[in-house]
NUTI-740386 format. One record per atom (N, C-alpha, C): x, z, y; residue number from 0. Coordinates in steps of 0.1 Angstrom, whole numbers. Layout:
<sites>
X; Z; Y; NUM
...
</sites>
This chain:
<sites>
341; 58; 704; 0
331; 65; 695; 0
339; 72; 684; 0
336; 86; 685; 1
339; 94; 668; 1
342; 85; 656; 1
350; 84; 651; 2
353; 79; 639; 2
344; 83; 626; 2
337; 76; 618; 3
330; 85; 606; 3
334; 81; 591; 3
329; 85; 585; 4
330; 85; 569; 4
333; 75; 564; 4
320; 67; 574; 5
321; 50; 569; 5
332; 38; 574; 5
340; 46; 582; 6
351; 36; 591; 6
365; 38; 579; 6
367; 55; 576; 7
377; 62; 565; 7
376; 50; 556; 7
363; 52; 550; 8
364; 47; 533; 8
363; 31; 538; 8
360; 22; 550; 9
364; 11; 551; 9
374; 2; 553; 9
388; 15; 561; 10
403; 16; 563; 10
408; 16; 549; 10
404; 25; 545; 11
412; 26; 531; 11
405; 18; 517; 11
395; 9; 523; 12
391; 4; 506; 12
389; 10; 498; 12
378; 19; 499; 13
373; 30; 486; 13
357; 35; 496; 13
353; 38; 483; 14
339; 42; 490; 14
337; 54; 495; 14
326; 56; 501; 15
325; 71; 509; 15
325; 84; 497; 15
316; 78; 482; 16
317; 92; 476; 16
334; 94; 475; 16
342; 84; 473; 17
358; 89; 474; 17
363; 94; 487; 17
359; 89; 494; 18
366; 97; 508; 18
361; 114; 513; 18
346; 115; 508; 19
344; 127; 506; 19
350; 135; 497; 19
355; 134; 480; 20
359; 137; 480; 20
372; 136; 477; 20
381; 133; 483; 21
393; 137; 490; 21
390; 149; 502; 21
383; 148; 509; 22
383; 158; 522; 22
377; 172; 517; 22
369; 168; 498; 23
365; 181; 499; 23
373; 185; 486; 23
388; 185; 488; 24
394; 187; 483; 24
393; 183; 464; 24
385; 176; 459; 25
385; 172; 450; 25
398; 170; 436; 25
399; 175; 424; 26
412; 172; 417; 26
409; 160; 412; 26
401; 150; 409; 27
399; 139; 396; 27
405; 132; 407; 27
402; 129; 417; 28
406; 119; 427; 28
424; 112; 423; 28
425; 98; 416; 29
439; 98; 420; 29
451; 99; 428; 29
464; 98; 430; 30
469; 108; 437; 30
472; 91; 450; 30
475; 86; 445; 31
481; 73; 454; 31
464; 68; 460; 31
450; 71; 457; 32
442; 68; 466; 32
439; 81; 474; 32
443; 94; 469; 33
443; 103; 476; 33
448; 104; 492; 33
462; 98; 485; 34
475; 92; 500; 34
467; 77; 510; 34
458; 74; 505; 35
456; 62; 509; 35
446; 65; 519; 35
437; 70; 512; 36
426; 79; 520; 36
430; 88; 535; 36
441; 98; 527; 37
448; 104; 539; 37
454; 99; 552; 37
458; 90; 551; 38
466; 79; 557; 38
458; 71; 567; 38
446; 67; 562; 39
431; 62; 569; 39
421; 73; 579; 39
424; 85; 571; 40
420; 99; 580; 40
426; 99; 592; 40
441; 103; 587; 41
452; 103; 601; 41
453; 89; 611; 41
449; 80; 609; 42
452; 69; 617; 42
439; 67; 624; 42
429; 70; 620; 43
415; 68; 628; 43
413; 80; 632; 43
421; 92; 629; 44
415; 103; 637; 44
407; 109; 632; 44
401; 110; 619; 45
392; 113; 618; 45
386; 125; 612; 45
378; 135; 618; 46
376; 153; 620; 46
362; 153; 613; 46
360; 156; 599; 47
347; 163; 592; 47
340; 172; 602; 47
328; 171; 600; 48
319; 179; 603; 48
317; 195; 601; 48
327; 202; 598; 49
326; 213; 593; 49
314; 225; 591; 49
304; 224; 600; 50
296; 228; 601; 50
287; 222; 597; 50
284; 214; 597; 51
273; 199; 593; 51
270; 205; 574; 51
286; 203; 567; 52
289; 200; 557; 52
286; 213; 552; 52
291; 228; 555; 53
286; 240; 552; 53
273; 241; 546; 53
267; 242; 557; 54
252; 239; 559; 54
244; 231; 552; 54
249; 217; 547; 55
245; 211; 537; 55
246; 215; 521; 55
259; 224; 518; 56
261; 228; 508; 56
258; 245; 508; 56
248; 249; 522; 57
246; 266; 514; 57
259; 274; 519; 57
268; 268; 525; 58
282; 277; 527; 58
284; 281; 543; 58
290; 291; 541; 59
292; 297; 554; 59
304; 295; 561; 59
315; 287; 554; 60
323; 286; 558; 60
335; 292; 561; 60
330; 309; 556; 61
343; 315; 562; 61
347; 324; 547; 61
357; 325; 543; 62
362; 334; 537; 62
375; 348; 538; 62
377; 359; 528; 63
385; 364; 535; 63
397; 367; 527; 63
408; 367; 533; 64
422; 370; 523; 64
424; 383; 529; 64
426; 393; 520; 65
429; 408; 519; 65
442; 408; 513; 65
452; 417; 519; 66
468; 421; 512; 66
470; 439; 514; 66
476; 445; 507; 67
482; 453; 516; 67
487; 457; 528; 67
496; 450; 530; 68
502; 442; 550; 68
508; 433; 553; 68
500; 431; 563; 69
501; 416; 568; 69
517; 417; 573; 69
521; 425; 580; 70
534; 423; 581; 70
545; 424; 576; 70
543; 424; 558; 71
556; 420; 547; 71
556; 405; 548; 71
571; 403; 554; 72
573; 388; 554; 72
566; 382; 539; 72
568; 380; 527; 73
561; 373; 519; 73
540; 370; 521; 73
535; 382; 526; 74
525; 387; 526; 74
519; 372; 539; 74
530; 375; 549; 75
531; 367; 564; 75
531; 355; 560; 75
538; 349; 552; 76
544; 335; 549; 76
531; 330; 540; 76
524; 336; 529; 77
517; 332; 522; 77
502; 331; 526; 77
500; 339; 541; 78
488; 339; 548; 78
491; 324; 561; 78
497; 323; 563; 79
501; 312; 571; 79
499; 301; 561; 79
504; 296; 545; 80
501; 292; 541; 80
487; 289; 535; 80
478; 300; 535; 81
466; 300; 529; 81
460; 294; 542; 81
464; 295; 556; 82
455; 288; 568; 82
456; 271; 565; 82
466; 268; 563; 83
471; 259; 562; 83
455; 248; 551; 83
461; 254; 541; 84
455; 249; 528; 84
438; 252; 529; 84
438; 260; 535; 85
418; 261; 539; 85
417; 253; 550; 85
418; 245; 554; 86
414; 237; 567; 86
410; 222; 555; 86
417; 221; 547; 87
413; 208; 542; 87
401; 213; 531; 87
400; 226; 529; 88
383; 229; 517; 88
372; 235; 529; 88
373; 230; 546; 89
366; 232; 555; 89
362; 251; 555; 89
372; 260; 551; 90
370; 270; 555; 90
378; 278; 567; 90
370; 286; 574; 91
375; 299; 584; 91
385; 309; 572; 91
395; 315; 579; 92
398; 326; 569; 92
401; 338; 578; 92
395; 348; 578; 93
392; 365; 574; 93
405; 368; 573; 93
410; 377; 581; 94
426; 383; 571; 94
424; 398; 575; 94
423; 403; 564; 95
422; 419; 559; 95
432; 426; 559; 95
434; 439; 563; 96
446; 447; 556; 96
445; 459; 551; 96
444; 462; 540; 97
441; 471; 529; 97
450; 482; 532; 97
458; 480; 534; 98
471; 494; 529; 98
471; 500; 516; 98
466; 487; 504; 99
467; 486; 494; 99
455; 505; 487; 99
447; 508; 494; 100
436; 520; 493; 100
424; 509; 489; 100
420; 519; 481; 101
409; 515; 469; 101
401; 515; 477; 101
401; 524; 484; 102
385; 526; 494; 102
381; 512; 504; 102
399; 511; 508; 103
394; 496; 517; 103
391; 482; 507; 103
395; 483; 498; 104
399; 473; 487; 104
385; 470; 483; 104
375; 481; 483; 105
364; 482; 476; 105
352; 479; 486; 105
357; 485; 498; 106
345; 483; 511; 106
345; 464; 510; 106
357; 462; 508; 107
356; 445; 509; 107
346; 434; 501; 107
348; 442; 490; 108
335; 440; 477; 108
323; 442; 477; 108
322; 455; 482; 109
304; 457; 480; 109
300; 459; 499; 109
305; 461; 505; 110
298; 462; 521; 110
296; 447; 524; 110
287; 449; 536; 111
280; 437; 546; 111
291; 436; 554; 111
289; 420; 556; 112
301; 416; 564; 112
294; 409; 575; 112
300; 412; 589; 113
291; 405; 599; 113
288; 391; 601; 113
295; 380; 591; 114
291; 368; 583; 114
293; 365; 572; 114
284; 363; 565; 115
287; 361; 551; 115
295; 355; 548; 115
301; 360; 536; 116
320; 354; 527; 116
314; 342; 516; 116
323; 330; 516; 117
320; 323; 506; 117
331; 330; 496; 117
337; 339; 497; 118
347; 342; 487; 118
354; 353; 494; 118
364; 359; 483; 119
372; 369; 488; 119
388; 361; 480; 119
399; 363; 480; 120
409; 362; 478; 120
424; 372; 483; 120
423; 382; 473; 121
427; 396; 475; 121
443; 400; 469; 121
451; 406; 468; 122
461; 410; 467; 122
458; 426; 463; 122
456; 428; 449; 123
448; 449; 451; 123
460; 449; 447; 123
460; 466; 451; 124
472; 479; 443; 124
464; 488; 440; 124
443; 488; 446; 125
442; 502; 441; 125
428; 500; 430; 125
421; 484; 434; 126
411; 484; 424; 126
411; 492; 414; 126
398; 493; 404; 127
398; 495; 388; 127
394; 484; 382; 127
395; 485; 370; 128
389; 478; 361; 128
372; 481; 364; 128
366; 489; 367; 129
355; 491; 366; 129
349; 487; 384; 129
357; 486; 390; 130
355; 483; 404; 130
350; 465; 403; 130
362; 461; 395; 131
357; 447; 393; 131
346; 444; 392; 131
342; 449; 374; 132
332; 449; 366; 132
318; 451; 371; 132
313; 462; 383; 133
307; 463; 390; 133
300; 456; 403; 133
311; 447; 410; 134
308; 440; 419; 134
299; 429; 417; 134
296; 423; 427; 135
284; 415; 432; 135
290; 400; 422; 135
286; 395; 412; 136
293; 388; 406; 136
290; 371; 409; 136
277; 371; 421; 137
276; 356; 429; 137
287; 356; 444; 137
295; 372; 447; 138
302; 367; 457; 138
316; 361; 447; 138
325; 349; 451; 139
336; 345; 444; 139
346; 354; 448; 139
359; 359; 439; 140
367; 366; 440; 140
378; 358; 426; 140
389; 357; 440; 141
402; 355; 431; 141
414; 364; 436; 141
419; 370; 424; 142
429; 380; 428; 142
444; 373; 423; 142
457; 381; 429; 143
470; 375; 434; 143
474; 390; 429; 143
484; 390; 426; 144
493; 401; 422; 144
495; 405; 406; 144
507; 410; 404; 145
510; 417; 390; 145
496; 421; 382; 145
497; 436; 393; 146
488; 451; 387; 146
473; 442; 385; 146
468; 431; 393; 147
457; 424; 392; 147
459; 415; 375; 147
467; 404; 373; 148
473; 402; 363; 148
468; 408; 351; 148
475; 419; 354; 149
478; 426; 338; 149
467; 438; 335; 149
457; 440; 347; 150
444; 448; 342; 150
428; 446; 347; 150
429; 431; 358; 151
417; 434; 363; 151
411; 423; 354; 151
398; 419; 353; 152
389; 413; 347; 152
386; 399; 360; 152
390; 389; 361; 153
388; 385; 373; 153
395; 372; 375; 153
390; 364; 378; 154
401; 351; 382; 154
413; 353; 389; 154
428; 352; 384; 155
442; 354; 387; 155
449; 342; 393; 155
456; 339; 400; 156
465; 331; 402; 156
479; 338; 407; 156
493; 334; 397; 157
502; 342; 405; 157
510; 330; 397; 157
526; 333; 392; 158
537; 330; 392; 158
537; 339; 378; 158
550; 331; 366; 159
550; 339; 356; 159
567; 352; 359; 159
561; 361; 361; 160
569; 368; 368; 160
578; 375; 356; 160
574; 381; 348; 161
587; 378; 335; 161
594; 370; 334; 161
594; 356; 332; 162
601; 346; 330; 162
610; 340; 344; 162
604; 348; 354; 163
615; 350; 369; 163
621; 354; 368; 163
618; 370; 362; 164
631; 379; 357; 164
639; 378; 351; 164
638; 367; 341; 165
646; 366; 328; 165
657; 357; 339; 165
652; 344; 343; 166
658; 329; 350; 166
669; 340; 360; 166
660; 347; 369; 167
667; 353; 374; 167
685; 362; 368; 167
679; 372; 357; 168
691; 374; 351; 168
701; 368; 347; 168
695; 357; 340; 169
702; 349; 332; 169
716; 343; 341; 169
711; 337; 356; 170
718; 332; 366; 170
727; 338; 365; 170
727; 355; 365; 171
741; 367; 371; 171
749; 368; 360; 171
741; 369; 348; 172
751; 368; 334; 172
760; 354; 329; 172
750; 342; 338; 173
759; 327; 337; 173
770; 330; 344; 173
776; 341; 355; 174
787; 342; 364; 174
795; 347; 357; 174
794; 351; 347; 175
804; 362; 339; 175
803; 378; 339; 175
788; 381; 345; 176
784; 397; 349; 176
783; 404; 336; 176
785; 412; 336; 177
782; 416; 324; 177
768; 433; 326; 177
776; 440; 337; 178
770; 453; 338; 178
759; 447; 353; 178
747; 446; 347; 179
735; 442; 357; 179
728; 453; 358; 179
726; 461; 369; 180
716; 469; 375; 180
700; 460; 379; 180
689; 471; 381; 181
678; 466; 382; 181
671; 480; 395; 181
670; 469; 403; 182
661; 481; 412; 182
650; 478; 413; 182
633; 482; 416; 183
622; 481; 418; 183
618; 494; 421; 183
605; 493; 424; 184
597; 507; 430; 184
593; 515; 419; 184
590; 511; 406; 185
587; 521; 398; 185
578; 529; 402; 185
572; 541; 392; 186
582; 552; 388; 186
584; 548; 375; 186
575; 539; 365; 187
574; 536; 353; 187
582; 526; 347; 187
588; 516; 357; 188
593; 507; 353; 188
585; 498; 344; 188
571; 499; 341; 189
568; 489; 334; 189
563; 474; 345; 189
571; 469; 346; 190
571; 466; 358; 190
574; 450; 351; 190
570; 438; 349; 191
577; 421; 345; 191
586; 413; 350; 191
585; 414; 356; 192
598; 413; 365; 192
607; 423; 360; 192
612; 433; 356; 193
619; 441; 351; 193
619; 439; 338; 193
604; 438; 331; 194
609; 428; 319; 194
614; 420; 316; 194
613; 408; 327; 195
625; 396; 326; 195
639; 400; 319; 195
641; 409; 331; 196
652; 415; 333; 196
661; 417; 320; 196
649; 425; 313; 197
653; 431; 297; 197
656; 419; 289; 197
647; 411; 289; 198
645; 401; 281; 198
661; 392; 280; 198
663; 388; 296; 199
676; 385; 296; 199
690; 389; 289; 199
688; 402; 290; 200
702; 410; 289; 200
698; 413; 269; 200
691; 416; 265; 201
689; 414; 249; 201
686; 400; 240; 201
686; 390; 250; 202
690; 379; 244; 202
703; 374; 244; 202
710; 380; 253; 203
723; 377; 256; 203
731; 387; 246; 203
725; 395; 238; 204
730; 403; 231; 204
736; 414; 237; 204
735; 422; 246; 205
741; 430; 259; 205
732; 443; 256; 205
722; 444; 254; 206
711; 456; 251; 206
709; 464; 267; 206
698; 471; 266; 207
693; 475; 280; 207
699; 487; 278; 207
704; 489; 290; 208
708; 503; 294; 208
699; 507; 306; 208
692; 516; 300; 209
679; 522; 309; 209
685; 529; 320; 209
699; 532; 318; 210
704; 540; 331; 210
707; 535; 341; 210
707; 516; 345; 211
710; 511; 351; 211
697; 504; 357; 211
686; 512; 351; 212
678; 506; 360; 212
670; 517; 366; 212
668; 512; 385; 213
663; 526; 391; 213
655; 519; 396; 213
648; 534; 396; 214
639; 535; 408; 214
638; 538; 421; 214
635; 531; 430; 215
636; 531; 446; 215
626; 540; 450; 215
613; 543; 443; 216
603; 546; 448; 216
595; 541; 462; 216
600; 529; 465; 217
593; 525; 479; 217
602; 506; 479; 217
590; 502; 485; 218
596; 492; 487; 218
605; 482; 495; 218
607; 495; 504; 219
618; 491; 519; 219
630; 488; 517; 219
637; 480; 521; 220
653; 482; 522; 220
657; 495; 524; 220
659; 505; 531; 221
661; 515; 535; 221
660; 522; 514; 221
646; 518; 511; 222
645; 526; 505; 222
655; 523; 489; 222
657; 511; 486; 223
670; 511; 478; 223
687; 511; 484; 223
682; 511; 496; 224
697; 514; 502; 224
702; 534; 496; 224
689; 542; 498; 225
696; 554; 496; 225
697; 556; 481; 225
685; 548; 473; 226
686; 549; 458; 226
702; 546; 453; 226
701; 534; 459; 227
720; 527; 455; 227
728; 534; 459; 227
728; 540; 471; 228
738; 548; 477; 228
741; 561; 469; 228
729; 565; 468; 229
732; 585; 456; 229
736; 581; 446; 229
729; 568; 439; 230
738; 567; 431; 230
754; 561; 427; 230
756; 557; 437; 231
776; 552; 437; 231
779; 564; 441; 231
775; 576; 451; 232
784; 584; 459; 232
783; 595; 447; 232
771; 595; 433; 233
778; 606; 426; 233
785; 603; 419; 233
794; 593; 418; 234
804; 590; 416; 234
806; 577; 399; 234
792; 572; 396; 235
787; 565; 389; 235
794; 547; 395; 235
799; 540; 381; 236
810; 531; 385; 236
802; 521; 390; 236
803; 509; 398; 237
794; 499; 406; 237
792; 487; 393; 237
781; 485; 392; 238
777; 476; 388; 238
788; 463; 390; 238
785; 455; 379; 239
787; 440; 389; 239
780; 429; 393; 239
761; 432; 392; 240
752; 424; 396; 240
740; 434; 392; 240
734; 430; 405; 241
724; 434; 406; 241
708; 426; 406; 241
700; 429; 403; 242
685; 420; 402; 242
675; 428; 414; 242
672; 426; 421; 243
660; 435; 428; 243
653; 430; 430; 243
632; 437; 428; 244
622; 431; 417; 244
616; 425; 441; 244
621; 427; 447; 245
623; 423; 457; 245
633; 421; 469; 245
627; 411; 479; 246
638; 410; 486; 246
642; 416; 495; 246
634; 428; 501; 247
636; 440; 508; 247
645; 450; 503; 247
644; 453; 491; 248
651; 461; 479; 248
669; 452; 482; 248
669; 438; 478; 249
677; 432; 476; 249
688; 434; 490; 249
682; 435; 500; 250
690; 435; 517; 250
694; 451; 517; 250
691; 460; 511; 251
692; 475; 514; 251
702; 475; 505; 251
702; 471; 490; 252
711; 473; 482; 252
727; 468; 489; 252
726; 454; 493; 253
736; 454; 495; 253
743; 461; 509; 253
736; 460; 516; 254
737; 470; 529; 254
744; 487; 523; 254
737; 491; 509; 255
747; 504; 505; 255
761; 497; 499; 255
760; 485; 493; 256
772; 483; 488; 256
782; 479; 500; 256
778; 476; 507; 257
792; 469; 519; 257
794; 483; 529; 257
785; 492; 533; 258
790; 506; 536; 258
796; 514; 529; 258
798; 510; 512; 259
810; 516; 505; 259
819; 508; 503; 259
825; 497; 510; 260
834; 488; 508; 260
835; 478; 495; 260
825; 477; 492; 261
823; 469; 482; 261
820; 454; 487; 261
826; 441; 482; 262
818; 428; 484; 262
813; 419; 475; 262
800; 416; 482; 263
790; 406; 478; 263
796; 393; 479; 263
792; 387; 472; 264
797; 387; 458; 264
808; 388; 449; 264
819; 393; 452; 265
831; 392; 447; 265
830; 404; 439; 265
827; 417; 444; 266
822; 427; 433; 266
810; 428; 426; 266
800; 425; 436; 267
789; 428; 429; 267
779; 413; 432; 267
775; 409; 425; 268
764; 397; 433; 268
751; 402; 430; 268
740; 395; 440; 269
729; 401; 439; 269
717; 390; 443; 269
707; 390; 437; 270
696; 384; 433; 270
684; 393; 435; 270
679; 388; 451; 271
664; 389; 452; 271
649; 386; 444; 271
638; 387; 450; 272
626; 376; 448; 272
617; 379; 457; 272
614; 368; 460; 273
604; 362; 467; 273
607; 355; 481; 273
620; 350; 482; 274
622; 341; 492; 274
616; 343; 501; 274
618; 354; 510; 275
611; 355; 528; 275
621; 348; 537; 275
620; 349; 548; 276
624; 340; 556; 276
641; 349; 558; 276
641; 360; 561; 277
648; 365; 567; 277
662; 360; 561; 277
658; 359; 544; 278
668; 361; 536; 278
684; 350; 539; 278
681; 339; 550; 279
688; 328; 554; 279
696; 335; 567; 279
688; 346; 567; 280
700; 355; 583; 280
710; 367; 578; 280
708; 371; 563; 281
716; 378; 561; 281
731; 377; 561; 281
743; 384; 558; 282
753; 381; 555; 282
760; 392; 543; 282
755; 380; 533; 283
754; 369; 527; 283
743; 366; 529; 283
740; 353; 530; 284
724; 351; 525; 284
724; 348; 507; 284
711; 354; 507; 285
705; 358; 497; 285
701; 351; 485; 285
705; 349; 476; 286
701; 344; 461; 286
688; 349; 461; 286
676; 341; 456; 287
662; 347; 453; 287
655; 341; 444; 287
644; 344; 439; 288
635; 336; 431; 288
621; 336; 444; 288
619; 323; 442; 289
612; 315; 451; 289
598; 309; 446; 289
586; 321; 448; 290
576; 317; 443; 290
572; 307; 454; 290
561; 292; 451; 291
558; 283; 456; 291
543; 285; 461; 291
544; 291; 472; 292
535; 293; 481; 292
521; 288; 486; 292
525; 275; 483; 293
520; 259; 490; 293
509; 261; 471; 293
517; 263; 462; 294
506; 263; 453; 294
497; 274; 451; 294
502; 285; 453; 295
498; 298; 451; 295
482; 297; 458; 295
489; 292; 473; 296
473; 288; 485; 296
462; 282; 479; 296
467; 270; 470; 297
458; 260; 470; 297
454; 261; 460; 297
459; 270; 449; 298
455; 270; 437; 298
438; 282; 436; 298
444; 289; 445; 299
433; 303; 448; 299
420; 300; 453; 299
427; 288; 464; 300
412; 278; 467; 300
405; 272; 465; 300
411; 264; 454; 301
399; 258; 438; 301
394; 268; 433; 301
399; 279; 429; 302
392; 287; 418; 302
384; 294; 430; 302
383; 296; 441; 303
373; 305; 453; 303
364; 289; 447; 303
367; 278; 448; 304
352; 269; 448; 304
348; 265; 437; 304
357; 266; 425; 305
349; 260; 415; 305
343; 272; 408; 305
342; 286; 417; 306
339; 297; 403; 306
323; 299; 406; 306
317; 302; 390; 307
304; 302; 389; 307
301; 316; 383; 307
292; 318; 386; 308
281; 333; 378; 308
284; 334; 364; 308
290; 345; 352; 309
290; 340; 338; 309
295; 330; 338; 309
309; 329; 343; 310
316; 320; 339; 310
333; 332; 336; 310
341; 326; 327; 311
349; 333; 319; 311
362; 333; 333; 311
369; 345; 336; 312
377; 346; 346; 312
387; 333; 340; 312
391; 327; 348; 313
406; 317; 343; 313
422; 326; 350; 313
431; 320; 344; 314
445; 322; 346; 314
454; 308; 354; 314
453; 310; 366; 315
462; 297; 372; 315
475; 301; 374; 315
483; 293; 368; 316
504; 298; 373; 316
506; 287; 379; 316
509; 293; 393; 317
522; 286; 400; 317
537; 288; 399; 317
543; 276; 400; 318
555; 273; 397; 318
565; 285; 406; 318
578; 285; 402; 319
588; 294; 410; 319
603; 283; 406; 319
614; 286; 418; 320
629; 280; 418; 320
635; 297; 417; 320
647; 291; 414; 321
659; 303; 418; 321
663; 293; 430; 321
663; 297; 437; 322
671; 297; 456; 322
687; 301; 449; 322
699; 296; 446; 323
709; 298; 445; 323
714; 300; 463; 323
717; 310; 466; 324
726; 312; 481; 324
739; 319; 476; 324
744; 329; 492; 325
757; 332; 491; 325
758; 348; 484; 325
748; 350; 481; 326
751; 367; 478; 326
753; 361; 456; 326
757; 351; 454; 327
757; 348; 445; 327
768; 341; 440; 327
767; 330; 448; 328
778; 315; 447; 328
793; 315; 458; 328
789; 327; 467; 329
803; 333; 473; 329
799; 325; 491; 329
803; 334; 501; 330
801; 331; 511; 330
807; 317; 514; 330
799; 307; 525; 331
804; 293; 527; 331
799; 288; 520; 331
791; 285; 512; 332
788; 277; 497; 332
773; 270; 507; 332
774; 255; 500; 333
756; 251; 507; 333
745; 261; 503; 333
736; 264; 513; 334
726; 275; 509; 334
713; 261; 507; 334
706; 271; 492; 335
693; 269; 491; 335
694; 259; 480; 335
705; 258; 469; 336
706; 246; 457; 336
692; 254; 451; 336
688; 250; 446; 337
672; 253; 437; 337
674; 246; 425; 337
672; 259; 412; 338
674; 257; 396; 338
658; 258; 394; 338
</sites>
């Protein structure tokens, strides 16, 4: 026979309103009856109704995560994550890809979907502020990103990405660096992660030299490989550490530094962000700042359930490590010490 509610909360010594919520992902729940509960789930086998339970609460069950593209490893890693983390709040997940265009960003907001969304959970580049302000304000929407951050009106969850930048810098100036470059896509550089950056180097008493920070205009390796490259080949002296406001940025740069005979880290060291997979195949592998995925998921999926009509957008921060590797601490070193 199916295992049910009442066998859970019998295994584990707690009552069914506890075992329900544990499964419906509940925060008051303590953490060691949480485990205890869990533990009683996994050993009896035992699979919620997911439909049953929808249906009882009005929900459709499915929601959808929208990015720019699916196939930027971070983008990849953090949607695998988000499957992960919706199976235990009994949702389906939707995955969108915007190509970061307002048009698509916006069709996702106000168009009919061929099942209704309990939520959206979005990554924009092209929203407005007035696109927000506009929309359907009983569909739930929680946004992920910077440019979301710092102008949209709307429930956020991200990482404090200044204070990445700074931890970040701070690492290359603890080596004895003194002349730190900054690459990002720009064109404005007003960028937090680039403020880190600043932040670092003028607390260190060092002052920003705006000349040393460029712009890639894109966010490919390729595309700070040629930024870095025009600029060493007009004959401008090499840094001796570099920050790049990513880790694609971060693999190009060094790729122009080792085709001018320069070495990582002995000349120059260099410091990614966002910890994608790849960064453990490089040579060096990769120093990065390591936003925590696992929270980023789960944090976006309380606020998809706990959000109400006229209720005030909130601010959730997930945690971040510096990934200490070899493009930092010198090739052969254990990879992946975490500050």
């Amino acid at each position: 026979m199916r295992p049910r509610l009442t066998d859970v909360a019998e295994a584990a010594g707690v009552s069914m309103k506890t075992v329900s919520n544990v499964v419906n992902g509940a925060e008051h729940v303590r953490e060691e009856t949480r485990q205890r509960v869990l533990a009683a789930i996994d050993k009896l086998g035992y699979r919620p109704n997911i439909a049953a339970r929808n249906l009882a609460q009005g929900r459709s069950g499915v929601i959808a995560f929208a990015v720019p593209q699916l196939d930027r490893p971070y983008f990849a890693s953090l949607a695998a994550r988000m499957l992960d983390e919706a199976e235990a709040f009994g949702w389906i997940v939707q995955f969108h890809q915007t190509g970061g265009r307002r048009e698509a960003e916006l069709a996702l907001l106000t168009e009919r979907h061929p099942a209704r969304l309990d939520g959206i959970v979005m990554s924009p580049l092209g929203l407005t502020a007035e696109d927000i302000q506009e929309r359907d304000p009983a569909l739930p929407l929680v946004l992920l990103g910077e440019k979301a951050a710092a102008q949209l009106n709307a429930d956020h969850v991200g990482i404090d990405n200044r204070e990445a930048g700074r931890v970040a810098t701070d690492h290359l100036l603890s080596l004895g660096r003194r002349q730190v470059m900054a690459l990002a896509p720009g064109p404005g550089m007003d960028d937090e992660r680039i403020n880190g950056y600043r932040d670092a180097l003028t607390a260190a008493g060092l002052g920003v030299d705006e000349d040393l920070v460029l712009p890639t205009g894109g966010l490919r390796g390729q595309d700070a490989e040629r930024t870095l490259g025009d600029w060493l080949d007009a004959g401008h002296p090499a840094p001796d550490a570099i920050f790049t406001a990513t880790d694609w940025l971060a693999m190009g740069a060094i790729r122009a530094l080792v085709l001018r005979g320069l070495r990582v880290p002995e000349d120059v060291a260099v410091v990614g962000f966002d910890d994608i997979p790849y960064d453990l195949a490089t040579l060096p592998t990769l120093t990065t700042v390591a936003p925590d995925r696992v929270a980023i998921a789960r944090l976006s999926l309380q606020a998809l359930r706990d959000q109400r009509p006229g209720t005030e957008p909130v601010r959730l921060e997930a945690p971040f490590s510096l990934v200490v590797r070899e493009s930092t601490a010198g090739i052969g070193t254990s990879a992946g010490q975490r500050e």
